[in-house]
N, C-alpha and C positions, 0 to 999 in steps of 0.2 A: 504494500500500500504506500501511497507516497504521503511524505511527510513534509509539512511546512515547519521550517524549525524555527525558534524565539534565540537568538545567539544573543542579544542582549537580556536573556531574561535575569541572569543574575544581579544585573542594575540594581535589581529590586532585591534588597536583602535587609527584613527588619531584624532588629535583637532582642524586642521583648512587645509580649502583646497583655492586657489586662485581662484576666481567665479568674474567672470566682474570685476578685477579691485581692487578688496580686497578681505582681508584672511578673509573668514567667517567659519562658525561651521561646519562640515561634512555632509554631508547627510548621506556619507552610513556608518551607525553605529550599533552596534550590535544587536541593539533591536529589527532590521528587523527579524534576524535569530530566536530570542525570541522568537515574535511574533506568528512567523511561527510554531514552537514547541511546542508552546502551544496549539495551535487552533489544531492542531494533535494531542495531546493528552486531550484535550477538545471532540474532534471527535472520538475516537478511533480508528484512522485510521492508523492503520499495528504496528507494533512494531518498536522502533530506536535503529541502533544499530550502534556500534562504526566502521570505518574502519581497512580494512585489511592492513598490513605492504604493503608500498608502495617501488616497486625497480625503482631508479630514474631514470634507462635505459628509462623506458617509457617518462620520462619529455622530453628528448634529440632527439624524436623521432620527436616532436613538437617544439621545441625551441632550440634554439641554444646555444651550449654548453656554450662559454664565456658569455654569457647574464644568463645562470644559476647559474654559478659560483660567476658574481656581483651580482645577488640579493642573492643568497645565505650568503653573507660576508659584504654587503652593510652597514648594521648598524652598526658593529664593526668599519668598516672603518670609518664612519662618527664623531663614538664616539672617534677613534683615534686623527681626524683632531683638537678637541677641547670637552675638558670634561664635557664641559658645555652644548653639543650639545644632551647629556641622556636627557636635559629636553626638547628638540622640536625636531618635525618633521624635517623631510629632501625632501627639495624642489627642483627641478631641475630650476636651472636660464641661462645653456645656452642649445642652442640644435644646431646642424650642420643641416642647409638648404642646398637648393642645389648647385652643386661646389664645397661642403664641403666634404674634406673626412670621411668616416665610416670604411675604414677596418683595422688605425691604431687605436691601442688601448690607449687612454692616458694615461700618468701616474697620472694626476690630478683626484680625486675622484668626484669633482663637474663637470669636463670635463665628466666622464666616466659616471655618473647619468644623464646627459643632452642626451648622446650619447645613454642610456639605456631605454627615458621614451620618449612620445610623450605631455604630460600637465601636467601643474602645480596645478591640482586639486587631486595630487592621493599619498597623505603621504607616505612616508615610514617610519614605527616604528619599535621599538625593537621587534616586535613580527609576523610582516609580512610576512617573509619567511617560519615561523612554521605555519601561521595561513593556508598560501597558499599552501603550503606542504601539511598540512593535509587534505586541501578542494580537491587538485589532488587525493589525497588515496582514497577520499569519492567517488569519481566518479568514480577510479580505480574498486572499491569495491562495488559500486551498478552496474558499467556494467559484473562484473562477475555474482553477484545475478542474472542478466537476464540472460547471458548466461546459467547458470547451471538449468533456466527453470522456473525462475519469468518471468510475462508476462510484468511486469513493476518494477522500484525500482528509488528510488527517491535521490538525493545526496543533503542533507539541509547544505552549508557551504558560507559561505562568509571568504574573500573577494570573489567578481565573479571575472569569466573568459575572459567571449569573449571580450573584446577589447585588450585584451593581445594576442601581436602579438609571431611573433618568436623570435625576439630579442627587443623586448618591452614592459611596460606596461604604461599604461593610462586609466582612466576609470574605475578610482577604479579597476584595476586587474592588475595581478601577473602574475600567469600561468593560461594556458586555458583550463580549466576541460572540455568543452565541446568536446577540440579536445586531450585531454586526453582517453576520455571516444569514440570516436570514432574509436583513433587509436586504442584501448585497443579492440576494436570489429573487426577491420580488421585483427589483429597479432592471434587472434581465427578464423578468414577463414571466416568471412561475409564476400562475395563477393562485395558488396558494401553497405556503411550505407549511410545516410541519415540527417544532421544534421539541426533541423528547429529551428529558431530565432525567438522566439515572443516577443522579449524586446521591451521596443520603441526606444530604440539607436541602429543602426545597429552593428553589430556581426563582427566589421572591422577586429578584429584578427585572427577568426574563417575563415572565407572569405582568408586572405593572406596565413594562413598558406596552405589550400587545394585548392588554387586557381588555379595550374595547375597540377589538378591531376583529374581522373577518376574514382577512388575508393569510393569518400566521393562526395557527390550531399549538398553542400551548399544554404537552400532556409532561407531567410529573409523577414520580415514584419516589417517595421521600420518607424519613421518619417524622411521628405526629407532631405535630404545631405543638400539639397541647404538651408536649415533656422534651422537644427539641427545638435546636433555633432550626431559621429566625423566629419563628413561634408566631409572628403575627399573621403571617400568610399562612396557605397552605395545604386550609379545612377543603374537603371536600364537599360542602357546597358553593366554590367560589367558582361562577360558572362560565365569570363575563361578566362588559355590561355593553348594553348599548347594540352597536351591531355587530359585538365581540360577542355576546351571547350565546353560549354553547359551543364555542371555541377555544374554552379553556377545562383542564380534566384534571383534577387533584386526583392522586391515590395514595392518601395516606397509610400508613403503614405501621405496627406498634416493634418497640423495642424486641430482638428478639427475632424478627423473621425472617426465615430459612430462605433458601433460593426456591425451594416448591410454592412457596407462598409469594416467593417477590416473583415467579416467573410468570404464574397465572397472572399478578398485577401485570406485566407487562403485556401478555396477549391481550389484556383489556384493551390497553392504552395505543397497542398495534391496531387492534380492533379499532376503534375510536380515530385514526389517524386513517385507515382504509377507507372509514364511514365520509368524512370530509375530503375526498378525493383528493390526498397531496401530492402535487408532483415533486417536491423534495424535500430530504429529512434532514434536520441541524440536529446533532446526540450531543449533551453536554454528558460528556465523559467524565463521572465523578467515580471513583470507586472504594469511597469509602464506606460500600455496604460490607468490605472485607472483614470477617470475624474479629481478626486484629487491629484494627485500626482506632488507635486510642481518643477519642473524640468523638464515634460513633455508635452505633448500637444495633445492625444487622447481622448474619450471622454466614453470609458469603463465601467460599471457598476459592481457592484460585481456580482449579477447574469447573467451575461454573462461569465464570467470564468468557471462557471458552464456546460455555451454550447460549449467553447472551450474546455473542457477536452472532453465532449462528442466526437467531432470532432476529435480530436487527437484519441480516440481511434478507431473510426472506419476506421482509417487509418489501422489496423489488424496486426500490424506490434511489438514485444519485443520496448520495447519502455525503454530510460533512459533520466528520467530527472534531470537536475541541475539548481542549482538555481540561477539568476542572479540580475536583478534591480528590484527595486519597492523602492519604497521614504515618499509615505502616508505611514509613519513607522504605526499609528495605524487600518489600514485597510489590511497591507500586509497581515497578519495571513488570516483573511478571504480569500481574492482574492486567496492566492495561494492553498490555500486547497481547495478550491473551484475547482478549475481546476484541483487535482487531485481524489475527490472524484469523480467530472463527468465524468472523465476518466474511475474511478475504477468502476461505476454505468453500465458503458455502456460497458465495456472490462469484465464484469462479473470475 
C-alpha cells in the first residue's frame, strides 16, 4: 500500500500533558509514527513517499479561519509573553463555559489558547503547526493518490486529527486530516464520502465539523461518552442536524469489548455506509482498541486488525487512510500494519 509519510512529524514533540491531576510524560510521542515505518518497511509494504505542497484554502474549508491563524502564530506569541517560555510547553489554564462569550476575540494570548483548545492534555511546541501542517498535506496527498486511481493510500503523520474541531484542538490534534482528506474528495465530485472512526476515543471533531451536512456520512466505533473522553460527544443518539440528519452513526461501545463484539459494530457501521451510497471511505486509523494500550479500555488483539482490514476492504469502496491513536507505543507498528496488509490481502 502506498504510504504518505509526515518526515516532519517529530516537530511536534511535547514533554508533559495534564492527566488526572498532574503533568505526567506524553503518551502521544513520536515513536508511534516510528514504529509504524518501520514495521512497513520491515513488510514491504508499498513505497513512502513524501507529500505534495499543501494550499491552505483547503485547511479553511474545515476550520475556521481565526482558529488557523492562532495556531499558526501561537508559539511565537507564547515565546513573546516570556523568553523563558522556549523551554516549556504551552498549557491552556482558562476556557469560557457557558454564558461565556466566544465570538470576541481577546487580546490576552492565555485568554485566546483557552478560547482555542478544549484540554489541558494536548502541548503546544515550537514545532506543532509545521508538524500539523504537514500531517494535512499527507492526507491532502494520499486522497489525490486515490483519486488519480490507487484503490487505497495510507497518510502515516502525527500529531492526529479527529478530535480537532473547527475552531479547536484537544486530543493530541491540531487540524483534522481526516476531514481534510474528505473535503479534498468532495471539491473532486465524490458525491458523497464516507468517513469511518475506528479509534477508541470518538472522532468528536470529525462528527462537529460535518454534523449538519449531507455530503460526508460520519460512522464511529468508540468507547462510551458516559466513562471515556471526550465524553461530551458521542451518544448514540446524535444523528445530525439539519440536512446532516441521519448522516451521522455513533456506536458506542462499553469498556471491555472483544473484537466479536467490536466486529459486528463494524458490519453495522459498513452496513450504514453501503445504505448512503458512498463513493469513498476516509478510516481514521486509531488503534487503541489494542488490549494493551494504557489509556484505553477494548480488548483487541493484534491479529484481529488483521480481520478489520479484511472488513474494510470488502467495503469495495477507494479507500484513505490516516493515522490516528494507539499508545502501546511498542505494539502500534504491528496493529497498524496489520490492518493494512489485510486490507491490501483482500482488496487485491
Amino acid at each position: 500500500m502506498l504510504t504518505i509519510y509526515n518526515d516532519q512529524h517529530a516537530l511536534h514533540q511535547g514533554k508533559v500533558e495534564m492527566f488526572r491531576g498532574e503533568l505526567v510524560p506524553c503518551f502521544e510521542v513520536p515513536a508511534r509514527v516510528d514504529h509504524v515505518k518501520h514495521e512497513l518497511e520491515r513488510r514491504g509494504l508499498g513505497p513512502l513517499q513524501s507529500p505534495d505542497a499543501l494550499d491552505d484554502a483547503l485547511l479553511a474549508k474545515v476550520h475556521a479561519p481565526r482558529y488557523l491563524d492562532f495556531i499558526a502564530g501561537a508559539w511565537d506569541e507564547w515565546v513573546a509573553l516570556d523568553p523563558a517560555n522556549a523551554s516549556r510547553d504551552a498549557l491552556p489554564s482558562y476556557w469560557p463555559t457557558r454564558g461565556m462569550r466566544t465570538d470576541v476575540l481577546p487580546q490576552s494570548f492565555p485568554a485566546r489558547l483557552g478560547l482555542f483548545s478544549f484540554d489541558a492534555g494536548t502541548p503546544l511546541t515550537a514545532g506543532s503547526w509545521a508538524a500539523a501542517r504537514q500531517g494535512a498535506a499527507c492526507a491532502w496527498t494520499a486522497t489525490q493518490r486515490v483519486l488519480g486511481g490507487q484503490r487505497s493510500a495510507f497518510a502515516l503523520t502525527r500529531p492526529p486529527g479527529h478530535h480537532a474541531s473547527v475552531d479547536f484542538f484537544g486530543g493530541y490534534c491540531f487540524v483534522n486530516n481526516a476531514a481534510v482528506a474528505a473535503q479534498a474528495l468532495r471539491d473532486a465530485g465524490v458525491e458523497r464520502v464516507a468517513v469511518l472512526d475506528v479509534d477508541y476515543h470518538h472522532g468528536n471533531g470529525t462528527q462537529a465539523i460535518f454534523y449538519d451536512r449531507s455530503d460526508v456520512h460520519f460512522a464511529s466505533l468508540h468507547g462510551d461518552p458516559f466513562t471515556d473522553y471526550p465524553y461530551y460527544l458521542g451518544h448514540a443518539d446524535e444523528r445530525g442536524a439539519g440536512k446532516g440528519e441521519g448522516f451521522n452513526h455513533n456506536l458506542p461501545l462499553p469498556r471491555g469489548t472483544d473484537f466479536t463484539a467490536w466486529r459486528a459494530a463494524l458490519k453495522t457501521a459498513l452496513d450504514g455506509i453501503a445504505k448512503v451510497k458512498a463513493g469513498a471511505l476516509v478510516v481514521s486509523l486509531g488503534v487503541d482498541t489494542f488490549e494493551g494500550d494504557p489509556i484505553s479500555g477494548f480488548k483487541l488483539k493484534s491479529d484481529d486488525y488483521l480481520r478489520m482490514g479484511e472488513d474494510l476492504a470488502r467495503a469495495g469502496l477507494p479507500t484513505v487512510f490516516v493515522f490516528e491513536g494507539g499508545y502501546a507505543v511498542a505494539e502500534v507498528g504491528v496493529n497498524t500494519v496489520n490492518v493494512l496488509e489485510g486490507f491490501g490481502q483482500t482488496a487485491g
